[in-house]
N, C-alpha and C positions, 0 to 999 in steps of 0.2 A: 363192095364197100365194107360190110359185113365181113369178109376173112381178113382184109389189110388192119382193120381196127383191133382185133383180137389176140394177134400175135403183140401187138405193140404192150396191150397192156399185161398182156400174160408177162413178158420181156422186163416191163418194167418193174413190176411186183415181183421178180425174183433178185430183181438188182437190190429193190429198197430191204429186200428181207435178208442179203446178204451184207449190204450195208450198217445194216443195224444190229446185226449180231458183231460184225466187225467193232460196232463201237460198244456194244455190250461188254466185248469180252474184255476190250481196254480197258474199258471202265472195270473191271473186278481187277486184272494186273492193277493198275494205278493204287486201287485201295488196298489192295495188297504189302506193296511196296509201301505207300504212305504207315502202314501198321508194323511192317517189319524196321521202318526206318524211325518209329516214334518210341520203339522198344529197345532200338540201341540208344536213341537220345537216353532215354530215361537209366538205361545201364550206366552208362557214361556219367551220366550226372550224379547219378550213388555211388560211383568208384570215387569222380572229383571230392565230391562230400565229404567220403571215406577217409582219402587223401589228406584234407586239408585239415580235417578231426583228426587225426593222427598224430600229424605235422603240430598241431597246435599242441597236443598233451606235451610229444619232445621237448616244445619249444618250454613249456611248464618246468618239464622234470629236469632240463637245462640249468633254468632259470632260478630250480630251488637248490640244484645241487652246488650251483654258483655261492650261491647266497649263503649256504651253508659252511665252505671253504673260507669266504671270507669272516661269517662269524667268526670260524674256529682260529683262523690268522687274527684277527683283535682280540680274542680270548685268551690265545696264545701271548701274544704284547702285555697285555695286560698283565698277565700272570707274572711275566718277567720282570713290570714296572715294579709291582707288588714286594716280590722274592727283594730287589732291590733294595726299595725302602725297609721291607723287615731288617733285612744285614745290616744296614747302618743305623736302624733303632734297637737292634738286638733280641728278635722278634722272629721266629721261625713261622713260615706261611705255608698251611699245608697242602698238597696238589690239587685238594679240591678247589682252595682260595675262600672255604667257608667260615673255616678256624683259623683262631690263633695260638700255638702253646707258646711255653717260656722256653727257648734251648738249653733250659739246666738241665731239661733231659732228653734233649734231643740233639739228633747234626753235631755241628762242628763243637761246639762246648763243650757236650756232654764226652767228646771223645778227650780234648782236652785235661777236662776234668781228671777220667779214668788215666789218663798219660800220664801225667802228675802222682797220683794215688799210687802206680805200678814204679814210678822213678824212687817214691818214698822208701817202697816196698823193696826195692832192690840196692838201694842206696843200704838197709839194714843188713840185706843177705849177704854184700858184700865185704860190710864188715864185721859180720860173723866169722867168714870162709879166711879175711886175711886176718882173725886173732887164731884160729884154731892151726891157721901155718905158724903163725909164729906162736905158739902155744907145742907145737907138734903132734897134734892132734892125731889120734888110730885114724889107720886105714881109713876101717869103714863109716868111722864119725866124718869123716873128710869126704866121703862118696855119698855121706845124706845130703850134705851142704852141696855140694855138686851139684847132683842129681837134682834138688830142687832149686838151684842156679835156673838151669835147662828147663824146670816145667815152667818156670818165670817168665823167660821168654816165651813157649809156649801161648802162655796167657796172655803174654804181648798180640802175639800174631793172631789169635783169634780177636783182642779187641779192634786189631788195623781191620780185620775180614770183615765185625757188623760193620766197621767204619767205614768201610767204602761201599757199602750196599747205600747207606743214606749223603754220602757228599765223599767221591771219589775225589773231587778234584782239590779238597783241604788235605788230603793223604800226599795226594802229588805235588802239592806248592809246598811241602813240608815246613808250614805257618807254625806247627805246634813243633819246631825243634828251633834252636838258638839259631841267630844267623850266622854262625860258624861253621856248626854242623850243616845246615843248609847246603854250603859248597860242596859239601861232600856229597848231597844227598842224590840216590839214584832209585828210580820207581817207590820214592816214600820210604826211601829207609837206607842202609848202607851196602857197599860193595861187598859181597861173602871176601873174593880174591883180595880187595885191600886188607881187611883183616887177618887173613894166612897171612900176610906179608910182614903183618903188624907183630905177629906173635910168635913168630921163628925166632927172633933173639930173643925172646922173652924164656923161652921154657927151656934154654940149650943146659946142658948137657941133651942133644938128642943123637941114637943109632942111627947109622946109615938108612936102616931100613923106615928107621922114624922120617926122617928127612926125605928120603924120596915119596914115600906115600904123602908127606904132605904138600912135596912138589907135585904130585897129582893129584893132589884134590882142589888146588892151586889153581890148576889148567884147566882140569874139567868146569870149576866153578867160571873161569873166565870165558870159557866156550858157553857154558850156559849162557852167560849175563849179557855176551855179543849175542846171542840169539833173540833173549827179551828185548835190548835195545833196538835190534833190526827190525822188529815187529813191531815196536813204538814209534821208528822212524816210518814204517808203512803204513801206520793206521793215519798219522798225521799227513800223511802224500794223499790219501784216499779221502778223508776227511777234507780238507782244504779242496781239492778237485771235486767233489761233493758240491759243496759250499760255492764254489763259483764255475759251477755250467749251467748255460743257461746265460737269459741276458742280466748283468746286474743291474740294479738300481729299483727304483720305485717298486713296488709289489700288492700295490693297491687296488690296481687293475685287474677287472675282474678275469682280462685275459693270461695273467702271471699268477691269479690264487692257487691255481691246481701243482702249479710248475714248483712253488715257493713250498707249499704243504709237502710236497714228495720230497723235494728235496730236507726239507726238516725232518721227516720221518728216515729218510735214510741216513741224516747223520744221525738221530739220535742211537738209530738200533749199532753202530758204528763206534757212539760213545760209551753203549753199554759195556762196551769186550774190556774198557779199563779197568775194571774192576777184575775181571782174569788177570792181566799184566798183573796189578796188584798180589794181589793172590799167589800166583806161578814165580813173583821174587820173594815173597814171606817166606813162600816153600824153599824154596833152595836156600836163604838161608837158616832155615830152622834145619835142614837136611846139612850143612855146610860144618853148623855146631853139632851137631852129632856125629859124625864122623871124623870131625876134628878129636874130639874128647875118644872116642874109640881108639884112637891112635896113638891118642898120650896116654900116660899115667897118672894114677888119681890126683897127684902132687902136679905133674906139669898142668892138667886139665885145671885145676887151681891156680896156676898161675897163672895162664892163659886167660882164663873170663875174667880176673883180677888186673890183666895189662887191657883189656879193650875196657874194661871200666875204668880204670886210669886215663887212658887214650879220651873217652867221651866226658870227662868232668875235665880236662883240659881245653876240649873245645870250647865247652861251656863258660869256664872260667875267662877264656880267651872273649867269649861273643858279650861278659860283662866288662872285660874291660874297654873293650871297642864301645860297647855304648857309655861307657863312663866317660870317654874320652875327651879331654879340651877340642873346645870347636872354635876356631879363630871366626 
């Protein structure tokens, strides 16, 4: 009775002792895993966090960069409405929109003013240069008068150069010449090649050689002036294609401020090159009269700037009797 009992319980005390380490050791796996899996949670949830702090600043710097585009697009408006109303109260508004000056010395007036002051001024030199031909003036008394004919001009084209640094496009509507000259007028001022044209019969008796150098400066000058024009007709293609890419209309929305801003800034860097045109036509014809006068003689170079000043007080004379006109 005594051995069968013995075995039993030995048997059984090694079952429960293998049993229980069985669940011993699950139980440390389980806590294991629960510590490895409570460490990702917690990862996970500081990355989410991370994430969404992130996402939220974007959404900020979005949000102010917007706000900012639109300021600058109604400030921009504004600025326009302003410039506006100054021009039709005669009232120059300056970029900041904090002042105001008088345009007696400033912009479109002030160039005005100087246009006038230099037509006085030439209007006397002119008729200096035609008493001392009909006087028959020396040589070189006739090559002072010239010569500062030519620094006149000069003084012209430097005051169109400040002039279109502060308001290009009063250069280019040529508002400050009669509306006569106007028809003629080409990048704010005259054709060099119409003038050659103008003062071939004026100065003849000329040489052969007279005559052909001034049929090439003729041609040269009309090659230039097709070149300035080709380049005025591409800025206007580029400019206008500028201006409508993109969808048109409305630009309030805060999804069109950035699209409307770019595109403002690319025409305006676009509008700046008009004032080169300007400029690269003043030169060729300040270059056109000098080379002109190189080719004449002191006497023809005299009659010559005496038939274009002839030529420009007929316009003139012509653009007041057009406004003098009966008007049924």
């Amino acid at each position: 009775m005594g051995d069968t009992t013995s075995p039993r319980t030995s048997g059984s005390t090694d079952g429960d002792m293998d049993q229980n380490n069985l669940m011993y050791d699950g139980a440390l796996v389980g806590d294991s895993s629960d510590r490895s899996k409570e460490k990702l949670d917690q990862k996970t949830v500081r990355r989410l966090a991370q994430n969404r702090e992130a996402a939220r600043k974007s959404r900020l710097r979005k949000k102010a960069y917007v706000q900012q585009l639109e300021n600058s697009r109604l400030k921009l408006t504004q600025l326009e409405q302003e410039l506006q109303r100054a021009r039709q109260q005669g009232v120059f508004i300056s970029s900041s929109g904090d002042q105001t000056h008088s345009t007696a010395g400033n912009g479109a007036m002030a160039f005005d003013a100087e246009y006038r002051r230099w037509q006085e001024d030439k209007n006397r030199k002119m008729k200096e240069m035609s008493s001392a031909l009909d006087t028959h003036a020396s040589e070189a008394e006739l090559r002072m008068i010239v010569d500062a004919v030519l620094a006149h001009y000069e003084e012209l084209f430097r005051i169109k150069s400040n002039a279109a640094k502060n308001d290009v496009f009063h250069l280019l509507s040529g508002m400050w010449k009669t509306p006569a000259e106007r028809c003629f007028l080409w990048l704010g001022g005259f054709r060099s090649s119409d003038l050659l044209k103008l003062i071939a019969s004026q100065v003849e008796p000329l040489t052969e050689q007279q005559s052909q150098d001034l049929n090439n400066l003729q041609e040269s000058s009309q090659q230039a002036e097709d070149a300035l024009s080709q380049g005025m007709d591409s800025l206007q293609q580029s400019l206008s294609e500028t201006l409508s890419s993109g969808t048109l209309g409305s630009s309030s929305s805060s999804g069109n401020v950035a699209n409307y801003m770019g595109q403002m800034a690319m025409a305006m860097g676009k509008l700046g090159t008009l004032e080169g045109f300007i400029r690269q036509a003043d030169n060729l014809r300040l270059q056109t009269y000098q080379q002109m006068l190189r080719k004449l003689t002191t006497r023809q170079s005299a009659r010559a700037l005496l038939a274009i000043h002839e030529y420009s007080l007929r316009l003139r004379a012509l653009s007041s009797l057009w406004l003098a006109r009966p008007r049924e």
